[in-house]
N, C-alpha and C positions, 0 to 999 in steps of 0.2 A: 297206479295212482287212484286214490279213492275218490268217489263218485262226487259230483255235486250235490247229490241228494239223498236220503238215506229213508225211503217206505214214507217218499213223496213230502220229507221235512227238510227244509234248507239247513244247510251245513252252517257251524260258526263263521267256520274260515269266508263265505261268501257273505256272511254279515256284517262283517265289520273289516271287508273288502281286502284279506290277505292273500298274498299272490300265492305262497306255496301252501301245502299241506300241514297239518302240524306233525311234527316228527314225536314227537311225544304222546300218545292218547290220555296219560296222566291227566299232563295239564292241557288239553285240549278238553277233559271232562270238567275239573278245575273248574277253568275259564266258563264253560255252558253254565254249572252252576253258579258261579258269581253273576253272571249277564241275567239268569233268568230271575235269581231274588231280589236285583234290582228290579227290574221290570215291572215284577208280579207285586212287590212291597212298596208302589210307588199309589196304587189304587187306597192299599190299605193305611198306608201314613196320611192323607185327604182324608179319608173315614173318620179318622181317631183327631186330626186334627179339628174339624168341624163337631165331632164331639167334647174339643177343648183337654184330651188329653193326648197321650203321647204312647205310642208302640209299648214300651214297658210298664209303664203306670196301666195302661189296658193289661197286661198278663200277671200283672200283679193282684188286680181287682179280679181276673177269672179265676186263680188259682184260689185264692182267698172265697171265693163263689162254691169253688170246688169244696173245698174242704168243712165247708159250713153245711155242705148240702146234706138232705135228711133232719135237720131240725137240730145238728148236735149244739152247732153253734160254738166249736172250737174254733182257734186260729190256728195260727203257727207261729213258728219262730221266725226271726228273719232271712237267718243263713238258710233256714230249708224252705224258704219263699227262695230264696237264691239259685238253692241246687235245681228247682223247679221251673226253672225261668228257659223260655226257647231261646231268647238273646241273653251272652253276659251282660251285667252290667258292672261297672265297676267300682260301685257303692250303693248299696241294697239300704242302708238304713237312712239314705241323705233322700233317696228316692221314697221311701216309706213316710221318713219326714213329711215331706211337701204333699204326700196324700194324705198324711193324718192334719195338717195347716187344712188343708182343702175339705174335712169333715168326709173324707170318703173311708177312710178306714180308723183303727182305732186302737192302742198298746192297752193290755192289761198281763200284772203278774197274776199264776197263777196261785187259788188255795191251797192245792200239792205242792207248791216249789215255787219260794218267791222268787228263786235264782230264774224261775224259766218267764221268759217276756212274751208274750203271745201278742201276734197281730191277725184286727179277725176286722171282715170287711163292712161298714155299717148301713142304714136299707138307705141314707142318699149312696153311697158306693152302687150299690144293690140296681137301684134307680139311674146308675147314670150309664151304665152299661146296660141294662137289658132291650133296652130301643136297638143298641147296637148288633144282638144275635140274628135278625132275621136280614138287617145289611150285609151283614159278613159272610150269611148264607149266599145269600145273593151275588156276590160279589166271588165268593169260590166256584159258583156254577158258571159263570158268567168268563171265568178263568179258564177253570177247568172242565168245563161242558161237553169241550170234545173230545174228550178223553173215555176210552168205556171204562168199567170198574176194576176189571183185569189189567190195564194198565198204568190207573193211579195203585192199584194193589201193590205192583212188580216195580212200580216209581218209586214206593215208600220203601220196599224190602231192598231194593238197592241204594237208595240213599242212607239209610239205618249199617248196611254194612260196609260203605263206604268210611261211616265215621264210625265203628267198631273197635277200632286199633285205638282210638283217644281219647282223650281224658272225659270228653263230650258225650262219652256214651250212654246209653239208659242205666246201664249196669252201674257203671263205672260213677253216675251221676249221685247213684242211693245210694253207692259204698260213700264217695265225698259229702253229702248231705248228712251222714249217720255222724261223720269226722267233724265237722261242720255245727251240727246240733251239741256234741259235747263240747266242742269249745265254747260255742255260746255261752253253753250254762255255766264255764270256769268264770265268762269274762261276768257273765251278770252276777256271780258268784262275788264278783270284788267290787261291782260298782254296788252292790245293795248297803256295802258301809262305805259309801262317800254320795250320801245324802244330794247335797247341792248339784254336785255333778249329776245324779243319775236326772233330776228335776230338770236341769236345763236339758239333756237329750230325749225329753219326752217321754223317759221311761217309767 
């Protein structure tokens, strides 16, 4: 029978008061992982709400941060703002939408290819997240503080290959993102001759 406690950390099974062992270690790891991203993303949803946005509208404005960084001042597309995203979500341009309403981001075609639609993030975007990097910092150490670096290291390389096998993975994410990118430019390819349409969706 395995221990109640594993190098002095409580077991699930004693967390959430289950009589037997899990016969499974699968979903017994499953399970750890679900319990602790709640846990841990209940600090950070507070955060982002007190800054008036929301978990994805934040990864959307960092990624867009990212990509601008160095001065190039490029955006992206949407579907590869998508493939970039730590959470799915399940409509990237209805989400894009209501940040560019919000003046935090902003579509332009480009001069190479008016079929390609670029979103690139603007300086209130810029401004309304950077307050938030030294909370976030805070707020991971404050998390993760006792933990030493050797085993947030050995935390990340096992969770990365846990989710290796699916479709979720880093590899797997830039082969979809690549797939993703050329469909974009088919669809913007057809909305650039229907005028009115492209005007209402912002593009």
């Amino acid at each position: 029978m395995l221990s109640k406690r594993i190098l002095g950390v409580e077991m699930l099974k004693d967390e959430i008061k289950k009589k037997k062992p899990f016969e499974n270690p699968a979903e017994e790891a499953y399970l750890n992982l679900l319990r602790t991203a709640t846990v841990l993303a209940a600090d950070f949803e507070r955060l982002f709400k007190n800054a008036g946005l929301s978990e994805p509208q934040y990864n959307v404005l960092r990624i867009l941060r990212g990509a601008g960084a160095g001065g190039a001042g490029l955006g992206l597309p949407c579907l590869e703002i998508a493939s970039r995203m730590i959470t799915r979500v399940p409509d990237i341009t209805r989400l894009v939408d209501r940040l560019e309403a919000a003046g935090l981001v902003e579509r332009a075609r480009t001069s190479e290819d008016r079929r390609v639609v670029l979103v690139k993030i603007t300086r209130k975007g810029l401004d309304a997240i950077a307050p938030l990097d030294a909370r976030l910092a805070e707020v991971h150490k404050r998390q993760m503080g006792h933990m030493s670096r050797k085993e947030l290291n050995e935390l990340s390389r096992l969770l990365v290959k846990a989710r290796e096998r699916h479709d979720g993975s880093p590899r797997n994410l830039r082969r979809k993102g690549a797939r993703l990118g050329q469909l974009e430019m088919l669809t913007n390819k057809g909305a650039s001759s229907d005028g009115p349409r492209s005007k209402r969706r912002g593009h």
